[in-house]
Backbone as XML, in Angstrom:
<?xml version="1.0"?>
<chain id="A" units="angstrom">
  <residue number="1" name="UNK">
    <atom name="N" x="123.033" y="228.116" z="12.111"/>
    <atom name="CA" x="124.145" y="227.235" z="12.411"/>
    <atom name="C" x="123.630" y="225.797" z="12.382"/>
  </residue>
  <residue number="2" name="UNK">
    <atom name="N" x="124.494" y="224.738" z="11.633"/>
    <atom name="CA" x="124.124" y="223.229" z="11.523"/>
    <atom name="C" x="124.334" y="222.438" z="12.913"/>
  </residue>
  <residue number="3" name="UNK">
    <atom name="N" x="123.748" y="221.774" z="13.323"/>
    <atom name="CA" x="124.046" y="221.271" z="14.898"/>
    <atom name="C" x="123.339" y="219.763" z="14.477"/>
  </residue>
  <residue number="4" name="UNK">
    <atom name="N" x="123.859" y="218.833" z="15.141"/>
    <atom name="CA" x="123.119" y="217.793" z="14.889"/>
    <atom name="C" x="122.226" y="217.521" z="16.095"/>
  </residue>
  <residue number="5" name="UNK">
    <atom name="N" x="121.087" y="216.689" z="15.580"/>
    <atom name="CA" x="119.974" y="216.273" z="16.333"/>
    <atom name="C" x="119.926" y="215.244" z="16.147"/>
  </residue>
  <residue number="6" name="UNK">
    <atom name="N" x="119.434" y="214.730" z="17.224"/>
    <atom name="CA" x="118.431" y="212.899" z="17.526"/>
    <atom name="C" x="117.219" y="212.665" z="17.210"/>
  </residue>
  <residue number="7" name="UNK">
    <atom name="N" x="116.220" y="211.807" z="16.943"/>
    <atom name="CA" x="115.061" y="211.348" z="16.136"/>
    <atom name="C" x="114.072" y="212.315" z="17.612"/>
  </residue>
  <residue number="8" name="UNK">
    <atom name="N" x="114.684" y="211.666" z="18.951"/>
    <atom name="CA" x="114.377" y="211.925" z="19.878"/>
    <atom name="C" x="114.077" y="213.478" z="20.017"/>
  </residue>
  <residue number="9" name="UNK">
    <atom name="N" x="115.333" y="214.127" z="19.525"/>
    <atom name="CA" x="115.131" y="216.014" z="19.850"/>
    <atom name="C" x="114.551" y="216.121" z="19.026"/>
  </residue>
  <residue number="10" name="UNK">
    <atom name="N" x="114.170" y="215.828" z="17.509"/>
    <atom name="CA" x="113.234" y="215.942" z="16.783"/>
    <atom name="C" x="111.951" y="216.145" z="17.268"/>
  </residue>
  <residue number="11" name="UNK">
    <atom name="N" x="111.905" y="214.681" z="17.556"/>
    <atom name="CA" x="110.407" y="215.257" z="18.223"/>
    <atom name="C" x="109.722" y="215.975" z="19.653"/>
  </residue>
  <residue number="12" name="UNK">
    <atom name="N" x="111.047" y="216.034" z="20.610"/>
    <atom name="CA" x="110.682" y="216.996" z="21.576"/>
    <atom name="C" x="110.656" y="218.364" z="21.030"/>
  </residue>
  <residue number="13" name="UNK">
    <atom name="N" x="111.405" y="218.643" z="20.461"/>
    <atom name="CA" x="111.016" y="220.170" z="19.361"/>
    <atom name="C" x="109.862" y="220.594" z="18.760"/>
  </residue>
  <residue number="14" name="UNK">
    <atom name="N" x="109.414" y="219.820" z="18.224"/>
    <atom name="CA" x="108.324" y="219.518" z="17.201"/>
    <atom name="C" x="107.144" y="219.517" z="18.193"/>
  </residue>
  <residue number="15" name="UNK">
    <atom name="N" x="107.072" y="218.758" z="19.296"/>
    <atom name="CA" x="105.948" y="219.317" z="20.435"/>
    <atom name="C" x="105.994" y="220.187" z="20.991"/>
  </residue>
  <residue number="16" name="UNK">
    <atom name="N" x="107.179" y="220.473" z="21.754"/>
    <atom name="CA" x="107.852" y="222.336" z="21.883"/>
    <atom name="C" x="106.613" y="223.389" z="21.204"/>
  </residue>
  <residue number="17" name="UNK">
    <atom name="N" x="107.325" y="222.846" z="20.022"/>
    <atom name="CA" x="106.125" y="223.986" z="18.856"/>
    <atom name="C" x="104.944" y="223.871" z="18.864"/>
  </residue>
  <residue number="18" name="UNK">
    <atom name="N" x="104.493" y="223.165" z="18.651"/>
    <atom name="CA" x="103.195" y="222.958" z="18.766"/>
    <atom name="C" x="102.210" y="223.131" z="20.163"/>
  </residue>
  <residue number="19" name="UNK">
    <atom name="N" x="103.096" y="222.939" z="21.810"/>
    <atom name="CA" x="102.379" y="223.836" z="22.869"/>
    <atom name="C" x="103.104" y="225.206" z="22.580"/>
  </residue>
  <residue number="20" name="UNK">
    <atom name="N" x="103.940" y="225.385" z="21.864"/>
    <atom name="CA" x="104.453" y="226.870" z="22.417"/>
    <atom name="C" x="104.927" y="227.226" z="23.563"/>
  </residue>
  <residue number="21" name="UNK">
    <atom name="N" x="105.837" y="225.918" z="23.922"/>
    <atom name="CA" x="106.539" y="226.369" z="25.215"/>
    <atom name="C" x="108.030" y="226.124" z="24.951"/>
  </residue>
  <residue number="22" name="UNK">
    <atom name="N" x="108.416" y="226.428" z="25.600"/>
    <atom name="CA" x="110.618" y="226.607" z="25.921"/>
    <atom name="C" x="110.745" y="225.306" z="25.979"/>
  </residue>
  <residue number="23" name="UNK">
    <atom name="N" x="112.562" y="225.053" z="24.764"/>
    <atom name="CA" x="112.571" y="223.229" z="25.232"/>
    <atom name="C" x="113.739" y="223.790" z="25.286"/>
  </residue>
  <residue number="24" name="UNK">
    <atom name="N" x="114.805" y="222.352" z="26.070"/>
    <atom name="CA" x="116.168" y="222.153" z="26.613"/>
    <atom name="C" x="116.416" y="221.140" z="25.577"/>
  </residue>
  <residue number="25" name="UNK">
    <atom name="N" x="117.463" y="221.152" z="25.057"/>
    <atom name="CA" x="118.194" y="220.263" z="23.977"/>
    <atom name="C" x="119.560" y="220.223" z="24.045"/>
  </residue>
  <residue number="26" name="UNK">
    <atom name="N" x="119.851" y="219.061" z="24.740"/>
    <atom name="CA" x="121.351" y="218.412" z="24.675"/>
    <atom name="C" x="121.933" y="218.216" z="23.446"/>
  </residue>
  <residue number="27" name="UNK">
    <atom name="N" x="123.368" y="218.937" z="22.806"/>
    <atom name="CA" x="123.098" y="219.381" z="21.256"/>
    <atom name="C" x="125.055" y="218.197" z="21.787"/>
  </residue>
  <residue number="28" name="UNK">
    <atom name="N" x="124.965" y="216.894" z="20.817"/>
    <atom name="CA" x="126.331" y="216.998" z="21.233"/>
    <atom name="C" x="127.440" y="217.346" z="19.890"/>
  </residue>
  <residue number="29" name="UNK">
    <atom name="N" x="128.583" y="218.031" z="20.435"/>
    <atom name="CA" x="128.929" y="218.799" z="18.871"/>
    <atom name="C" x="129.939" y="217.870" z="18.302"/>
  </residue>
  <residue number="30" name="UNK">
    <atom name="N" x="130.130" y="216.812" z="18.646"/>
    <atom name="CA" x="131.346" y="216.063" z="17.888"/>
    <atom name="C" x="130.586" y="214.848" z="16.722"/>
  </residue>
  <residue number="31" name="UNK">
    <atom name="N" x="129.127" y="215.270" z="16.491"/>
    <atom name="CA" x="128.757" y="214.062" z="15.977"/>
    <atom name="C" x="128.135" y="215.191" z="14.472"/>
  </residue>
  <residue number="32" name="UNK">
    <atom name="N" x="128.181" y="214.548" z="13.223"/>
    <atom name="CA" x="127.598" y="215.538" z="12.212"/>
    <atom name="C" x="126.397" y="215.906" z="12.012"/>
  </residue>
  <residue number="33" name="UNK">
    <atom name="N" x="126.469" y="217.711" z="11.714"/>
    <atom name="CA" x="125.578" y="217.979" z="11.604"/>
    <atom name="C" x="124.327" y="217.089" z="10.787"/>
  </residue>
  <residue number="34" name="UNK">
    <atom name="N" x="123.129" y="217.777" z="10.946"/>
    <atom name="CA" x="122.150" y="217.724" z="10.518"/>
    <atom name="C" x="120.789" y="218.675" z="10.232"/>
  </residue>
  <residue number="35" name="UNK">
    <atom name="N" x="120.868" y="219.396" z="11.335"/>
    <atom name="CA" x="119.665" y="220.533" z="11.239"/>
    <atom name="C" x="120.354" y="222.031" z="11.357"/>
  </residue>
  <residue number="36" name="UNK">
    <atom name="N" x="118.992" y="222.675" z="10.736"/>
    <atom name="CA" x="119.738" y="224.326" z="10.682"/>
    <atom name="C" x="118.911" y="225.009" z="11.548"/>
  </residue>
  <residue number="37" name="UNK">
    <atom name="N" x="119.443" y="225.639" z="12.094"/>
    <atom name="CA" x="119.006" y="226.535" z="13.543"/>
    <atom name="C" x="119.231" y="227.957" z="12.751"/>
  </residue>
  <residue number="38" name="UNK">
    <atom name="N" x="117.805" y="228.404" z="12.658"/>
    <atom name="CA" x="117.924" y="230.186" z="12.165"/>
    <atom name="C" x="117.954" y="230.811" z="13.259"/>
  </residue>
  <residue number="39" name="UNK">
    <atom name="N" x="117.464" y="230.295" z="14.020"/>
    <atom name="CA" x="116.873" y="231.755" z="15.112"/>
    <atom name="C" x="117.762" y="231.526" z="16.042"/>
  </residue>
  <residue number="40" name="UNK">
    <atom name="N" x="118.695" y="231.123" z="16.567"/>
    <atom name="CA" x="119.771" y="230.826" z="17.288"/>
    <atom name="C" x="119.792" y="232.485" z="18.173"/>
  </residue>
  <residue number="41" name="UNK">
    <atom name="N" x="119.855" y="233.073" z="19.246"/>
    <atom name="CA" x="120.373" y="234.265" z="19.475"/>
    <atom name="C" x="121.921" y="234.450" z="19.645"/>
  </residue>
  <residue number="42" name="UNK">
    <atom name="N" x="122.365" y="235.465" z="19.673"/>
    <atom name="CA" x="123.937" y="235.819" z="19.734"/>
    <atom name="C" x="124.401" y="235.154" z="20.730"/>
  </residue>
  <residue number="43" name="UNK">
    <atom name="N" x="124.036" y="235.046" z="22.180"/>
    <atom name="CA" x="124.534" y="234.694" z="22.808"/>
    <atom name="C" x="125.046" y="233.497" z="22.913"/>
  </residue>
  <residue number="44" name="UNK">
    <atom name="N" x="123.561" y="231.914" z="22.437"/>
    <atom name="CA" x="124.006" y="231.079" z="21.655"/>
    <atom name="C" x="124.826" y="230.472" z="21.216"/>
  </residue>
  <residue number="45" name="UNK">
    <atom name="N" x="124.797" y="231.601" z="20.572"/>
    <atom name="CA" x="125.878" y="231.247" z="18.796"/>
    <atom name="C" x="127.385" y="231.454" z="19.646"/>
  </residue>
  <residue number="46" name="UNK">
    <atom name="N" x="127.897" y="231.995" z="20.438"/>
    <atom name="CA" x="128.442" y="232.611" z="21.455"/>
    <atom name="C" x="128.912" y="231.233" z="21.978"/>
  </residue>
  <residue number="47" name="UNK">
    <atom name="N" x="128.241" y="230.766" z="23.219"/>
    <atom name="CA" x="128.168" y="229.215" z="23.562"/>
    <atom name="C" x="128.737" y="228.255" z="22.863"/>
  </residue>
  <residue number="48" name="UNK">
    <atom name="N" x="127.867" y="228.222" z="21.835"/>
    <atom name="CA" x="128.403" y="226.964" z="21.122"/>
    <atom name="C" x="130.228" y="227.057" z="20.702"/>
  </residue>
  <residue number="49" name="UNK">
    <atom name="N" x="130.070" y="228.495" z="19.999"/>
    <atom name="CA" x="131.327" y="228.718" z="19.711"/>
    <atom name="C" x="132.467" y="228.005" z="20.945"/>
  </residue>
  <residue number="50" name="UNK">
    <atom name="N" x="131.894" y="228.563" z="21.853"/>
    <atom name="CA" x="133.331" y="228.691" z="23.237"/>
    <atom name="C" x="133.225" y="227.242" z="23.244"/>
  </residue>
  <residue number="51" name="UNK">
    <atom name="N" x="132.346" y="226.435" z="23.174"/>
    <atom name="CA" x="132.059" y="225.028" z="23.898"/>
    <atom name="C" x="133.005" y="224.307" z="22.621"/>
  </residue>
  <residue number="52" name="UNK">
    <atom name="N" x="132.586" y="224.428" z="21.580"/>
    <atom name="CA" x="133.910" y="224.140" z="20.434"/>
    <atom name="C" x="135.244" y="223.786" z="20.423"/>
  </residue>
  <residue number="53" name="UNK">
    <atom name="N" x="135.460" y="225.573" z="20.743"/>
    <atom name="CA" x="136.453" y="226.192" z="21.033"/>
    <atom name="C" x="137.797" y="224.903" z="21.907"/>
  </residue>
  <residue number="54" name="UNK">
    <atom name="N" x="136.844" y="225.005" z="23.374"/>
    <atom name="CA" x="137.125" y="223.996" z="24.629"/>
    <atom name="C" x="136.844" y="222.553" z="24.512"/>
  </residue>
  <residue number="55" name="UNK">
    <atom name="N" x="136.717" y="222.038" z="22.985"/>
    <atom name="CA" x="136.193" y="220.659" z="23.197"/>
    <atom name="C" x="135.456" y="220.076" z="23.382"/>
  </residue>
  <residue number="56" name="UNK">
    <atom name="N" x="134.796" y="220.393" z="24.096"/>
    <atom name="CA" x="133.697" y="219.840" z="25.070"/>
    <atom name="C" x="132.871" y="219.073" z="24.145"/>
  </residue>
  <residue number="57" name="UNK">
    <atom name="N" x="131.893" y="218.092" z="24.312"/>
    <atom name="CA" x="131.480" y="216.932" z="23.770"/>
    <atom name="C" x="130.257" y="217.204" z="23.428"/>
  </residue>
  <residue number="58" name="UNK">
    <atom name="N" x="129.833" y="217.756" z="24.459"/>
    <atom name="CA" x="128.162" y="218.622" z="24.227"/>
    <atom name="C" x="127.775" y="219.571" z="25.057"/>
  </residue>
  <residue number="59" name="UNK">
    <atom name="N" x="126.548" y="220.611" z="24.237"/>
    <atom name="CA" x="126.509" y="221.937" z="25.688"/>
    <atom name="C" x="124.973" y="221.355" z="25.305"/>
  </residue>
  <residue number="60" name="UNK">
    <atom name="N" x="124.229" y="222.161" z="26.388"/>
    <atom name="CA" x="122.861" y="221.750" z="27.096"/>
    <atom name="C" x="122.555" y="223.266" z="26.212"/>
  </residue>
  <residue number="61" name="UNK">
    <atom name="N" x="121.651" y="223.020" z="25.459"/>
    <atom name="CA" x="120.923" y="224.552" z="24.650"/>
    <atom name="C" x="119.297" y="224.580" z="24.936"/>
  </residue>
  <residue number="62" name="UNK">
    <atom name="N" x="118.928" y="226.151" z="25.820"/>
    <atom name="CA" x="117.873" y="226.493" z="25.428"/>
    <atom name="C" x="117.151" y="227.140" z="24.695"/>
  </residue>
  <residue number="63" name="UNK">
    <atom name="N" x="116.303" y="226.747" z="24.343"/>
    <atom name="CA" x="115.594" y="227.045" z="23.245"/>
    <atom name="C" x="113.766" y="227.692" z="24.069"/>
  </residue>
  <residue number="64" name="UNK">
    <atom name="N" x="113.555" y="229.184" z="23.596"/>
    <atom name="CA" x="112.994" y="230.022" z="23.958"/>
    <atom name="C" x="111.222" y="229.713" z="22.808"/>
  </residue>
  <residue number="65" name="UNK">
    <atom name="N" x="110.332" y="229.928" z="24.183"/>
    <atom name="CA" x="108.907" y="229.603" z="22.871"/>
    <atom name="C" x="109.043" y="230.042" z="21.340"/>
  </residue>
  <residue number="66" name="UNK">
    <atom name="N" x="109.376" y="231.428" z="21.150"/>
    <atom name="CA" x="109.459" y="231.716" z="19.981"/>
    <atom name="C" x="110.392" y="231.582" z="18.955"/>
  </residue>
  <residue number="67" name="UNK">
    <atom name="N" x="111.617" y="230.509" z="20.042"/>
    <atom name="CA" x="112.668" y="230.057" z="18.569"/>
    <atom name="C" x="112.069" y="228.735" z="18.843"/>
  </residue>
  <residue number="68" name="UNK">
    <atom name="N" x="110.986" y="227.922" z="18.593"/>
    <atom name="CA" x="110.914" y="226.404" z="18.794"/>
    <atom name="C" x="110.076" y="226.410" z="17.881"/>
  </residue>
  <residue number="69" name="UNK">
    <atom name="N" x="108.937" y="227.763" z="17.335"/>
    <atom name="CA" x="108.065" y="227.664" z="16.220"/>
    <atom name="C" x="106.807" y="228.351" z="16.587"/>
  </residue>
  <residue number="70" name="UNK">
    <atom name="N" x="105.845" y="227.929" z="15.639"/>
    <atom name="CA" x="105.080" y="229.502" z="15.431"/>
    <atom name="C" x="105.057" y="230.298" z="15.179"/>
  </residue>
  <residue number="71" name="UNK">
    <atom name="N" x="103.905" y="231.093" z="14.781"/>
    <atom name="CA" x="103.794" y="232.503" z="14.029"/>
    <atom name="C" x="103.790" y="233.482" z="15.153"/>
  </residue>
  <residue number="72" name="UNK">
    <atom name="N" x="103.075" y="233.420" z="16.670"/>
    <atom name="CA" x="102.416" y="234.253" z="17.474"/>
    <atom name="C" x="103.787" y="235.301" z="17.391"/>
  </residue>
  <residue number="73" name="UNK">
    <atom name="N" x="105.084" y="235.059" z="17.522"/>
    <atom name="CA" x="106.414" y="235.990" z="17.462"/>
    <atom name="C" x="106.183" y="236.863" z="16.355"/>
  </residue>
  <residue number="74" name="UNK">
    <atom name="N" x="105.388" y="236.605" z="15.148"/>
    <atom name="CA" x="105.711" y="237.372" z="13.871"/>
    <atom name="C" x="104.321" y="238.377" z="14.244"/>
  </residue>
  <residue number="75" name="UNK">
    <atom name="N" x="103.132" y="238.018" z="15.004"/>
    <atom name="CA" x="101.775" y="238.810" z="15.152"/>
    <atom name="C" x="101.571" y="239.998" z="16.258"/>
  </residue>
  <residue number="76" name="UNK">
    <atom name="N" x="102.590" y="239.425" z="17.249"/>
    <atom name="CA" x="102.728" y="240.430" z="18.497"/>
    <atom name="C" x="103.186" y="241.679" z="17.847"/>
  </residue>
  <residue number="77" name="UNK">
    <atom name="N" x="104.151" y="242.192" z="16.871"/>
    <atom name="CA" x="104.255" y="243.609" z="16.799"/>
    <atom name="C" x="103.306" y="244.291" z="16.454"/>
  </residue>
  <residue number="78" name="UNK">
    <atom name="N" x="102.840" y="243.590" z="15.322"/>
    <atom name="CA" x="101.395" y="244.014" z="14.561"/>
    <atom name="C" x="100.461" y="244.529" z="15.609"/>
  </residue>
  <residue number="79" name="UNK">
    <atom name="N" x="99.988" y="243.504" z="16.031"/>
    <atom name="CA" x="98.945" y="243.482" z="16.912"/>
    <atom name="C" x="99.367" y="244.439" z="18.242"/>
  </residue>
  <residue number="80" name="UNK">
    <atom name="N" x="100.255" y="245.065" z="18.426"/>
    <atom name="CA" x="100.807" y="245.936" z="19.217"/>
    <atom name="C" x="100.258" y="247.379" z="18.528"/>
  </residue>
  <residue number="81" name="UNK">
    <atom name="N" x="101.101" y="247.422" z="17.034"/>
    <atom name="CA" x="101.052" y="248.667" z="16.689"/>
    <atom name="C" x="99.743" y="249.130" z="16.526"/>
  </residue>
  <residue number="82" name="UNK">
    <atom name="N" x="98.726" y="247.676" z="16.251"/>
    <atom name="CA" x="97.275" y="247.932" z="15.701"/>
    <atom name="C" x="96.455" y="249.024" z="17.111"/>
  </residue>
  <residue number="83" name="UNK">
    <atom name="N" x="97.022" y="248.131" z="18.503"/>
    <atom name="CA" x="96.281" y="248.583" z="19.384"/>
    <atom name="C" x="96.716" y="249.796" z="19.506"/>
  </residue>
  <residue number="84" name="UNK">
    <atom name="N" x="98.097" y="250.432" z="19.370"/>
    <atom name="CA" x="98.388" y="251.631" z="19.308"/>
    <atom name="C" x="97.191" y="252.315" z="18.469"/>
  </residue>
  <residue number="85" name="UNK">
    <atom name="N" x="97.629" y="252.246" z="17.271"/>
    <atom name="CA" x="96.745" y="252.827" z="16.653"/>
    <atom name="C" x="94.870" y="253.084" z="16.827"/>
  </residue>
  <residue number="86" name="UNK">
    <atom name="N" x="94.714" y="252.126" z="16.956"/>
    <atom name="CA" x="93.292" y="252.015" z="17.374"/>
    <atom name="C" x="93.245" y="253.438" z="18.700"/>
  </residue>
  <residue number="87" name="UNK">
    <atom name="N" x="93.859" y="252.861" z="19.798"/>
    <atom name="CA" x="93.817" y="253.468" z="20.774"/>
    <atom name="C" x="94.059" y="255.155" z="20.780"/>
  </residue>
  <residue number="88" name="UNK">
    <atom name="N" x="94.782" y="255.731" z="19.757"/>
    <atom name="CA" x="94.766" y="256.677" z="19.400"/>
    <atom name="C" x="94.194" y="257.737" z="18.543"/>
  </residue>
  <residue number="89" name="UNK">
    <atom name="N" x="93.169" y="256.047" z="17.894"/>
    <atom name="CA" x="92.281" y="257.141" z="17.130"/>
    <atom name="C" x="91.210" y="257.358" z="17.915"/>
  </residue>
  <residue number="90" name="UNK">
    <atom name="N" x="90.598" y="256.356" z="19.072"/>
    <atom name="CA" x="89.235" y="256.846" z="19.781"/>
    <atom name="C" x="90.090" y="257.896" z="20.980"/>
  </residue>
  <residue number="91" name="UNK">
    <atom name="N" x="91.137" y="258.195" z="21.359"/>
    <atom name="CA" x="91.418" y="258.778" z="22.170"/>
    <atom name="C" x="91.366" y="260.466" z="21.392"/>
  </residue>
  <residue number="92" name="UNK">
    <atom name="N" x="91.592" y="260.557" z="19.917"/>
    <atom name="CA" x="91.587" y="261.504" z="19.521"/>
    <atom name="C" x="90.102" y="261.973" z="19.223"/>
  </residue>
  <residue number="93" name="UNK">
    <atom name="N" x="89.229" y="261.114" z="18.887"/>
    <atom name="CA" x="87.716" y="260.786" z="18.672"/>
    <atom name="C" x="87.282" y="261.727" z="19.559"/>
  </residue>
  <residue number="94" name="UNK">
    <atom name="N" x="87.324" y="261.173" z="20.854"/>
    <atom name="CA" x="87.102" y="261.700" z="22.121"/>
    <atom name="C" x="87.323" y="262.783" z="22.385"/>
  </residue>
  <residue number="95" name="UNK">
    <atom name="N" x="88.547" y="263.517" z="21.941"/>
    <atom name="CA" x="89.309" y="264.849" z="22.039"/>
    <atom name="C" x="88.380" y="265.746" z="21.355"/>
  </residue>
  <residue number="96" name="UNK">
    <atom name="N" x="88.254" y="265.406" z="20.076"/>
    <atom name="CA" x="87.358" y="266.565" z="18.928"/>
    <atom name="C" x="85.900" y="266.149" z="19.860"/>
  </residue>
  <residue number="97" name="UNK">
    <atom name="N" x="85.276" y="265.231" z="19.986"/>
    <atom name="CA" x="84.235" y="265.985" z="20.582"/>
    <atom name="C" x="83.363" y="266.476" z="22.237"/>
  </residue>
  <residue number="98" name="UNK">
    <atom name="N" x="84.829" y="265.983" z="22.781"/>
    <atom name="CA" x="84.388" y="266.644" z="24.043"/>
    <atom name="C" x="85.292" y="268.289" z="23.820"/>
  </residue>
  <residue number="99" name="UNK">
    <atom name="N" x="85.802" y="268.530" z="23.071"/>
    <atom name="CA" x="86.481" y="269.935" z="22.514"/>
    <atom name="C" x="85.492" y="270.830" z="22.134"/>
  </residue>
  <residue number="100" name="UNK">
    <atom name="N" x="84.125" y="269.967" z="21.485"/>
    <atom name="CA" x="83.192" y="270.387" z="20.439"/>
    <atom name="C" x="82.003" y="270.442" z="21.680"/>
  </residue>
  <residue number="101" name="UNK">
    <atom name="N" x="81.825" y="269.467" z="22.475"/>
    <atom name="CA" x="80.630" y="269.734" z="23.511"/>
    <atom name="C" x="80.961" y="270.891" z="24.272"/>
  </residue>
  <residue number="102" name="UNK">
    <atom name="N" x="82.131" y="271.413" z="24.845"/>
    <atom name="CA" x="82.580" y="272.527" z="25.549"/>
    <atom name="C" x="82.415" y="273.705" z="24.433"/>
  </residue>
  <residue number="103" name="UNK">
    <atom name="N" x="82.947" y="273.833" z="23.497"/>
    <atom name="CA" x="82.448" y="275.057" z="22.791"/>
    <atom name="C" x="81.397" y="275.577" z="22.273"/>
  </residue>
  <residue number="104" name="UNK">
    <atom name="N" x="80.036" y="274.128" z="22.141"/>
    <atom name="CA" x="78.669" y="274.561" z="21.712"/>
    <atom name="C" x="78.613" y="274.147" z="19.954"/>
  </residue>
  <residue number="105" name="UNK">
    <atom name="N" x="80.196" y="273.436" z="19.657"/>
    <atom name="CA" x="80.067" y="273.853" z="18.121"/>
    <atom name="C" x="79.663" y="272.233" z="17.260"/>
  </residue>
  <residue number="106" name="UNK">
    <atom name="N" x="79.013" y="271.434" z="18.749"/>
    <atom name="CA" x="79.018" y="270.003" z="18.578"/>
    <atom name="C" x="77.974" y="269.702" z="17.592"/>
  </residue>
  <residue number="107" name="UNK">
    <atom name="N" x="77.242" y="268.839" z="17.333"/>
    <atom name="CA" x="75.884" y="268.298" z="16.271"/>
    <atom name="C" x="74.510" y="269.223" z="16.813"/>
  </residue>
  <residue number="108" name="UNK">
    <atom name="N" x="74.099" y="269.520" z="15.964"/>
    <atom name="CA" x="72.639" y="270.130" z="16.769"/>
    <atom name="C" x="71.186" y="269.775" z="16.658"/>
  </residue>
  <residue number="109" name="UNK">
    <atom name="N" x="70.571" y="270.002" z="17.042"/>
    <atom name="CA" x="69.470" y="269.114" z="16.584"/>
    <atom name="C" x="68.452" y="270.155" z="15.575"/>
  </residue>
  <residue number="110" name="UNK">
    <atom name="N" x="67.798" y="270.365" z="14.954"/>
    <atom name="CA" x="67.346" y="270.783" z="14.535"/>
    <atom name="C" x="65.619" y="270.566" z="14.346"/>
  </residue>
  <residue number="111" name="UNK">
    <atom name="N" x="65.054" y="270.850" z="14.942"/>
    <atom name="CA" x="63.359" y="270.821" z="15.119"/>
    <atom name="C" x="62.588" y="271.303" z="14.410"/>
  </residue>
  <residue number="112" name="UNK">
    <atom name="N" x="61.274" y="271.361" z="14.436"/>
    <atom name="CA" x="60.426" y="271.710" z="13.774"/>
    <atom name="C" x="60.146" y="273.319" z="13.995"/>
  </residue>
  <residue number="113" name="UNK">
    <atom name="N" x="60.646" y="273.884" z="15.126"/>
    <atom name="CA" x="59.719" y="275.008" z="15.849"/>
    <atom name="C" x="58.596" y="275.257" z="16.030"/>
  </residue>
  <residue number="114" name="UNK">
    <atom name="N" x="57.862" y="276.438" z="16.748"/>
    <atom name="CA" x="56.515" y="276.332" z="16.760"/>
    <atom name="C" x="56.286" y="276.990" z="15.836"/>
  </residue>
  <residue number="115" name="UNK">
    <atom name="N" x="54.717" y="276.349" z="15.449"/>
    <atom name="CA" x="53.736" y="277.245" z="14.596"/>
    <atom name="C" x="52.672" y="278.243" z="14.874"/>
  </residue>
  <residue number="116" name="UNK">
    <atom name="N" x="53.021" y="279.376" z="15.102"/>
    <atom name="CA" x="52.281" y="279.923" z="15.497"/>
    <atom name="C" x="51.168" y="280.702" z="13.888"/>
  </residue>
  <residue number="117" name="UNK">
    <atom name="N" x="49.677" y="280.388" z="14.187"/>
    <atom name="CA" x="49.266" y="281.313" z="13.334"/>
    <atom name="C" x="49.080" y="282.798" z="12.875"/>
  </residue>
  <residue number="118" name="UNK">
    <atom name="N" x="49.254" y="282.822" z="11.774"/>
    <atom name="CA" x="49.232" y="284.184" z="10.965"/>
    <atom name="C" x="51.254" y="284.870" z="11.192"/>
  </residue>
  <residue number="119" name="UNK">
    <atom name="N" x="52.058" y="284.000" z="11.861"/>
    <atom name="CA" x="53.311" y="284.280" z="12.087"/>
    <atom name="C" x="54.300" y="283.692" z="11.300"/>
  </residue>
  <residue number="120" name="UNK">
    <atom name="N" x="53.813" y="282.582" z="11.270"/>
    <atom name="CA" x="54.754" y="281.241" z="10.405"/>
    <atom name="C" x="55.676" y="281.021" z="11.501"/>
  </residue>
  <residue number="121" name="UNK">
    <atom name="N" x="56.700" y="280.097" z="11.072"/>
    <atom name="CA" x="57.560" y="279.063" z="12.186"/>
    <atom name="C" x="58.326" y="280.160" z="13.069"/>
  </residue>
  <residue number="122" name="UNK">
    <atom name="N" x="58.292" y="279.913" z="14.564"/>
    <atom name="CA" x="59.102" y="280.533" z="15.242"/>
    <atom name="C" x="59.972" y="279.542" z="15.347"/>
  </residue>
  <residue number="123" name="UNK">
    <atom name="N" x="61.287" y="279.479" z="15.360"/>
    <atom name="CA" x="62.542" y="279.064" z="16.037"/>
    <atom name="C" x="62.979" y="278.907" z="17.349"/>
  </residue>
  <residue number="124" name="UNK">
    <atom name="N" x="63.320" y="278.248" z="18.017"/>
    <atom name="CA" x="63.134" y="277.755" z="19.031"/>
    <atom name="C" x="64.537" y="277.371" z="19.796"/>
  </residue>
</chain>
């Protein structure tokens, strides 16, 4: 949705993004657009509508760390599913061989045995 902005919300936005924290932006709607708001949520979009709707001159919009900018919103699932994954493969790791130490059927070592003469290698 097009909403207009000030040089001013410009750049409180623009630092917004760059700490990665939540900004408040006085959006007033009777003056022409200028900027495009993707990430707007429903509810929002909602707001603005009604505030329209009723006239009103301007609504007070917040704006959430991950609609102000940055990637960290696009890395958190990833990096979610990764730890899933990870976490499930040493948990399964773990499974086969404490499965394998209880049955005896784990790595074995294999030695030299003794030598006894005129017998050849006993096993051990």
């Amino acid at each position: 949705m097009k909403l207009h902005l000030t040089k001013l919300q410009f750049r409180r936005l623009a630092r917004c993004a760059k700490q990665k924290k939540a900004c408040k932006l006085r959006i007033y709607l009777h003056k022409k657009a200028n900027h495009m708001f993707k990430s707007l949520t429903q509810k929002q979009l909602y707001l603005i509508k009604q505030a329209k709707h009723l006239k009103k001159a301007y609504l007070n919009l917040h704006l959430s760390p991950e609609q102000t900018g940055g990637f960290l919103p696009f890395l958190i699932p990833g990096l979610i599913a990764a730890g899933k994954a990870l976490g499930l493969g040493a948990v399964g790791y773990l499974g086969t061989k404490l499965a394998q130490k209880m049955t005896g059927g784990g790595k074995k070592r294999r030695g030299k045995g003794v030598y006894l003469p005129g017998r050849g290698k006993i096993k051990a």
